[in-house]
N, C-alpha and C positions, 0 to 999 in steps of 0.2 A: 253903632254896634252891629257885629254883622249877623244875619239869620242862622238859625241854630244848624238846619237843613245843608247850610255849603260846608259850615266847618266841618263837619261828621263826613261829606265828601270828599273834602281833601283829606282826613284821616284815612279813610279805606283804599283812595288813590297811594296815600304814600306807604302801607301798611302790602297790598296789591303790588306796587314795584319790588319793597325789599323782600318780599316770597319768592317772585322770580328770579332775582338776582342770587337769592339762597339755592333756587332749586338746580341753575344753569352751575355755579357753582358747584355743587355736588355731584351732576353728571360731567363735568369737568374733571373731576376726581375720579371719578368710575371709570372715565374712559383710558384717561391715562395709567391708570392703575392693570387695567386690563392689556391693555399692549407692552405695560413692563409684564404682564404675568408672560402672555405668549412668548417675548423673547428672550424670557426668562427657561420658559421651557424649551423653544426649540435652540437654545445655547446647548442643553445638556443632552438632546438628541443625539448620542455619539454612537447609533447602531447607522447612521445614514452619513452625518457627517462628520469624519474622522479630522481633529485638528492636529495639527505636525506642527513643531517646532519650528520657526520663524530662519534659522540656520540648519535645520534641517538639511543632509546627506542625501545628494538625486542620484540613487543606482538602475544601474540595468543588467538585467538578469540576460545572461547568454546562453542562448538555444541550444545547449546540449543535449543528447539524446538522451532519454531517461536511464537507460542501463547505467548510468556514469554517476547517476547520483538515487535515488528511488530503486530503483531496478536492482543495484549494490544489496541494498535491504533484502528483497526480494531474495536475493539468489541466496545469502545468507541463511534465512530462515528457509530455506529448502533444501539445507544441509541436512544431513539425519542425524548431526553430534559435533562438536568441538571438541576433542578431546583435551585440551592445554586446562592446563589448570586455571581455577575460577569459571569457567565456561559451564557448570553443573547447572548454574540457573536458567541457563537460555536454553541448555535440553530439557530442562523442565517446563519450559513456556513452548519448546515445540511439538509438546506432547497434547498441551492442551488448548491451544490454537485454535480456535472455531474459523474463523477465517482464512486460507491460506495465501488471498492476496487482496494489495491495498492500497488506496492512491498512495496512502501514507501511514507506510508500516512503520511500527514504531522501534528506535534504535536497541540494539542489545546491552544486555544489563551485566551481560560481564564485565567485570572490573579493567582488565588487559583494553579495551575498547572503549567502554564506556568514559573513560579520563578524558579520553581524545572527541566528545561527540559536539565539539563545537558546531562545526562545518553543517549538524543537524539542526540544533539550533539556531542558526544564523538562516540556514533556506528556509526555514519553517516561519519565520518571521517575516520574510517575501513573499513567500508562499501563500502567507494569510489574506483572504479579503481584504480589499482595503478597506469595504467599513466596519471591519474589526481593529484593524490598525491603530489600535487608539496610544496615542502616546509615544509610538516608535520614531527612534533617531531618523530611520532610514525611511526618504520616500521613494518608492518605488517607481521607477518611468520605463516607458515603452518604446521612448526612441531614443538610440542611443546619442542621438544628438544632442540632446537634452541633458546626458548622465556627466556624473562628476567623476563615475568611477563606472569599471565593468567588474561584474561579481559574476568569477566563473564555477557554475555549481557542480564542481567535481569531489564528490566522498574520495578522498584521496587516504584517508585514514583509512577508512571502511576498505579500499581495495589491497590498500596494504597489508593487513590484518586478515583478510580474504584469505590472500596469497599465504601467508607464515602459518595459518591454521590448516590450510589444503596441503602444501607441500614448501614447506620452508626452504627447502636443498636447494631449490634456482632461486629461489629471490635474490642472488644477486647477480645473478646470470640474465640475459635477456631471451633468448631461444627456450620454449615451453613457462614461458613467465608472463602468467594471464594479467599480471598487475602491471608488468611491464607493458604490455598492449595497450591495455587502458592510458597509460602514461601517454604513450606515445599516442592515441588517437586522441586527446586532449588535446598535448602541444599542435599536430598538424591539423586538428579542427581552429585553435583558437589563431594560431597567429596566420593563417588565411584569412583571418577577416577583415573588414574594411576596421574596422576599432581597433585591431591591434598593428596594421599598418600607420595608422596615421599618429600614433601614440608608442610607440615601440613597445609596447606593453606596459607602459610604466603608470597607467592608470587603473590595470589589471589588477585584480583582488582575487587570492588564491587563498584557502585555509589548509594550511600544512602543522598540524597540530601535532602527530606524531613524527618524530622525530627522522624515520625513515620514508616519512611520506614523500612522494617523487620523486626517489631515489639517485634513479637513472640520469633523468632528465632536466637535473636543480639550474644547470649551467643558464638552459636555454629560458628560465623562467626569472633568473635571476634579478631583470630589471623592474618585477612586479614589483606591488606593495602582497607580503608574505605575514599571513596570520599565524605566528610561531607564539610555544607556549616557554620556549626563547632559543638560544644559537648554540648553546654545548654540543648538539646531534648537527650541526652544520659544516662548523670551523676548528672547532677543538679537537685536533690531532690526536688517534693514538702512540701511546707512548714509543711502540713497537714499531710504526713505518719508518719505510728506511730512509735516511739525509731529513728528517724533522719533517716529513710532505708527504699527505695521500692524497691521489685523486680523488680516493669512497668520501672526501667532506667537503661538503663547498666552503670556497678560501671565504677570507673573511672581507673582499673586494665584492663580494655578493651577499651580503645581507649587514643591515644597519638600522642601528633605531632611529634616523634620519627617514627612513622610507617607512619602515617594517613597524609591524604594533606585534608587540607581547600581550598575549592573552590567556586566561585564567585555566587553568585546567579544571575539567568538569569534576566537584567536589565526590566521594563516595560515601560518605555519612552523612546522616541528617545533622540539620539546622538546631542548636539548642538556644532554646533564649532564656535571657539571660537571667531573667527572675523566675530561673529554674535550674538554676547554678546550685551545685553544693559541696560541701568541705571537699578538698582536695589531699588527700596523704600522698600521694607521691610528689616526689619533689618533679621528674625527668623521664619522660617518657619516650621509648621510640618500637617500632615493629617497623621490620621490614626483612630486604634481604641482608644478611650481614655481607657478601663478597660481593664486590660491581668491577667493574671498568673506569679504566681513565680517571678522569677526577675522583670516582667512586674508591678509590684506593684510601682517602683517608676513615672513611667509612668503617674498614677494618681496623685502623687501628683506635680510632674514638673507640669501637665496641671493646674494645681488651683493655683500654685507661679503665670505661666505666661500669664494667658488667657487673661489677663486687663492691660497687659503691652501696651505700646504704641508703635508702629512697629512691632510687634508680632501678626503674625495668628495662633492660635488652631485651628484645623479644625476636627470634626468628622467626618471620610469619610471613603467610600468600592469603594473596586477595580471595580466596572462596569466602563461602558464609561464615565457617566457623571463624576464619580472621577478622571478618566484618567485627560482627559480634565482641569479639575478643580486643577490637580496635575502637569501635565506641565507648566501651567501659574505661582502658586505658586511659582514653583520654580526655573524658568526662572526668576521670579522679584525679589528673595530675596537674601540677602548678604549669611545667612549663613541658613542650615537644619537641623534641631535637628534631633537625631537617638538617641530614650534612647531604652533598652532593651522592647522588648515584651515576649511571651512566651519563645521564646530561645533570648540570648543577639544580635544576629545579625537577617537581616532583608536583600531582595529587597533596600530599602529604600536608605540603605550607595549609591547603584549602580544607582539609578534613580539620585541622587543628584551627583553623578559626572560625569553622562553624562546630567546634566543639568547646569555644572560648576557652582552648588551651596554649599557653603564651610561646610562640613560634620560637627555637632557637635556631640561626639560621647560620649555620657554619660554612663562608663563602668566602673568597676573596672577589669573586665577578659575577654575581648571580646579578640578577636581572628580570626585572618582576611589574605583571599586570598594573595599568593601571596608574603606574608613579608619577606623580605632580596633582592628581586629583587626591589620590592616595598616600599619607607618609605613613610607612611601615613602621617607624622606629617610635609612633606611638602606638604600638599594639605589638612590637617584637624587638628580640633581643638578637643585633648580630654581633658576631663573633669571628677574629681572623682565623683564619685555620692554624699559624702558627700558636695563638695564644692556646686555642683546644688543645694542642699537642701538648700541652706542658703539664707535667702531672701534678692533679689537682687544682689545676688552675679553674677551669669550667665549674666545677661542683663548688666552689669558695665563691666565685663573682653569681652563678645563681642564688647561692642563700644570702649572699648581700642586698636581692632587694625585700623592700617592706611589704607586710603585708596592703601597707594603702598604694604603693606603688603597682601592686600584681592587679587590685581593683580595678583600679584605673586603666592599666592594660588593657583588662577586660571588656569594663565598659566601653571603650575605645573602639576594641572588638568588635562590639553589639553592634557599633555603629556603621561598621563595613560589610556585613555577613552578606547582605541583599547585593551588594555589587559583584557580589562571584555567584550568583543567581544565574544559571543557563533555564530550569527545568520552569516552563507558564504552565503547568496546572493540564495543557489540554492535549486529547489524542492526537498522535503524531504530529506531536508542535507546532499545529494550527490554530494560531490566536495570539490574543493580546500579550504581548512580549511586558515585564513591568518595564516602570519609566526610570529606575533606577537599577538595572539587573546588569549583570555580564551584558548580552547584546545591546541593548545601549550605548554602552561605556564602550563597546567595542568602536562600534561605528562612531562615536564622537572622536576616541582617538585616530581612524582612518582621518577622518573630515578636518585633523590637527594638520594632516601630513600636505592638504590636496596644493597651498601655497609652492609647496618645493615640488610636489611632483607636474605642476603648471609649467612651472619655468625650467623642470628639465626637459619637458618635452619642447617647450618654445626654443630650448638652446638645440637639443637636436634635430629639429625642423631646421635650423639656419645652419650647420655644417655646410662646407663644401664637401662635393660628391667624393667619396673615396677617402675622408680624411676621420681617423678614427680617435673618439676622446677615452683611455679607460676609466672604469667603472671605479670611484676613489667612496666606497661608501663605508669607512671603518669608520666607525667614532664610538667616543666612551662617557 
């Protein structure tokens, strides 16, 4: 038998190993625990390092002078009035202006302008730090050799708009037409460059939101990619030019949803959500102008089929406050919002009504709208041929054919798109975090759709023989 003395030894030897083996163990756990926490934390670091989307859009911003883009602001708000109607709130803001200048003045809140204030939103999202950048489509690079695209930051709106508030008479004239200058030192600043020689411009990125934007000058820009809020103001003829052809619109061999992205127009009413929806007693809502142009002609007569209808408001209204006002109620209370063409076929209007989850009536035979293939409208809206509108009674009969759980459903549908026509991030002169689901986003995804075709048109025009010309075949439907 063995001595009491060893056995009690080997206990405390074996008792002594499994402490250490527990303790090494447990700092085992501590350590690794600890280095998941650190890159745990500096994963969500996103004030230093901004993470971008894996296909993420490489732009370069083109060295215009600031008068062309900022500067536009500038001169704006150093106006002493606007007189055009709707314009009452932005003499009230420059009454009270503490600042009278600013890296980054913020855009006007007149309605006439404010629709169009893409092109601010989009620089403003460039413009941002990048380690604010959190989440944006668009990375931003510094050598254009690197870019996918050239994004030229000319307020083309903004000068537009300039011009028709200062002295409208030459706007279509070029001699004393300060907007026309602008135009013109655009074009012969950009296609000097070494980026739009070697590209013919066709990797060029213009924001032409309002309709009359670059008026002059569409011909010579025509091979860009053209951020249109869509082509009614480009290629649709008035009725009145003479042999069916005006020069005042670019043909329809100059813009195509082949190149071109249709983009949202800036909403004017606020966002309602949805589980703050309530009863609706109107059937059919509309405000606007009752007489337009062009397409805008059936517009007069939809208003005289439906003004005597019963649930049905016509309203003749302008964009100042009291319309505001008078326009979010409308459309907070009614089932559904008629949209028929004005001067161009699309409108504001589609975008007030669904962030008012009121169910869009879209009276079009070729409208053309933000966004489609991410987006199907025809769960959230009701089109309509423009023949069938014309028929008396027909419109008012296939409205109150849907159900009440079909109008729901619209709605919720609704809910579910409001954030993608989102332009406004929350922050002074739209410096900052763009959302990751907003209008600019969705912009630059669908540019980054097109960069396939616009690769290979530039490789086809790099290989021409000298002197041999292809024309431009960009109609599609």
């Amino acid at each position: 038998m063995a001595p009491k003395h060893k056995s009690l030894s080997k206990s405390y030897l074996f008792l002594s190993i499994s402490l250490l083996c527990i303790f090494s163990l447990i700092f085992f756990i501590f350590s690794k625990s600890s280095q998941l926490s650190l890159l745990s934390s500096s994963s969500f670091n996103y004030q230093t390092t901004p993470q971008f989307p894996t296909d993420s859009i490489k732009v370069f911003i083109l060295n215009l002078p600031r008068s062309l883009n900022y500067g536009l602001l500038d001169k704006y708000w150093s106006l002493t009035s606007d007189s055009r109607l709707g314009s009452e709130v932005d003499n009230e803001i420059r009454k009270t202006r503490v600042s009278k200048t600013s890296r980054f003045p913020q855009y006007p809140e007149s309605p006439l302008i404010k629709q169009y204030s893409a092109e601010y939103w989009i620089m403003g999202d460039l413009m941002t730090p990048e380690n604010m950048r959190i989440g944006s489509f668009a990375k931003r690079v510094f050598d254009v050799e690197d870019a996918d695209v050239v994004f030229v930051p000319f307020f083309a709106t903004l000068s537009a708009e300039l011009q028709l508030g200062v002295k409208k008479s030459v706007f279509r004239k070029e001699v004393g037409n300060e907007d026309y200058d602008r135009q013109r030192e655009v074009v012969d600043f950009v296609t000097n460059t070494e980026a739009w020689k070697r590209s013919g411009g066709r990797d060029h990125v213009f924001v032409l939101t309002d309709p009359v934007a670059m008026w002059h000058i569409k011909a010579e820009i025509a091979p860009c990619i053209l951020l249109v809020v869509d082509f009614g103001g480009w290629y649709k003829l008035d009725l009145k030019a003479s042999n069916g052809s005006s020069p005042d619109m670019v043909q329809h061999t100059q813009v195509s949803l082949l190149k071109d992205v249709i983009v949202p127009y800036t909403h004017l009413l606020p966002r309602l959500d949805i589980s703050k929806n309530q009863k609706r007693d109107t059937l059919l809502y509309f405000k606007g102008a009752k007489h337009r142009h062009r397409g805008g002609l059936v517009r007069e007569k939809l208003w005289d089929l439906l003004a005597n209808e019963p649930r049905v408001i016509m309203e003749e209204g302008f964009p100042n406050a009291t319309g505001k006002e008078q326009s979010i109620k409308g459309m907070r209370t009614s089932e559904f919002c008629l949209h028929p063409a004005g001067d161009t076929p699309t409108s504001c209007r589609i975008f007030d009504a669904i962030q008012s989850l009121c169910i869009p009536v879209i009276v079009s035979d070729d409208i053309v709208l933000p966004f489609e293939g991410t987006v199907d409208y025809s769960e959230f809206s009701v089109f309509v041929a423009v023949s069938d509108a014309l028929r008396q009674n027909w419109l008012i009969r296939h409205l109150k054919g849907y159900s009440d759980l079909q109008k729901k459903k619209f709605r919720q549908n609704m809910a579910q798109v409001q954030s993608l026509f989102e332009y406004d991030n929350g922050h002074p002169g739209g410096i900052g975090p763009v959302a990751p689901n907003g209008a600019v986003n969705n912009i630059w995804k669908k540019v980054h759709e097109k960069l396939p075709m616009i690769k290979e048109a530039i490789v086809r025009e790099r290989r021409k023989p000298p002197g041999v010309s292809v024309p431009l075949r960009c109609h599609c439907t």
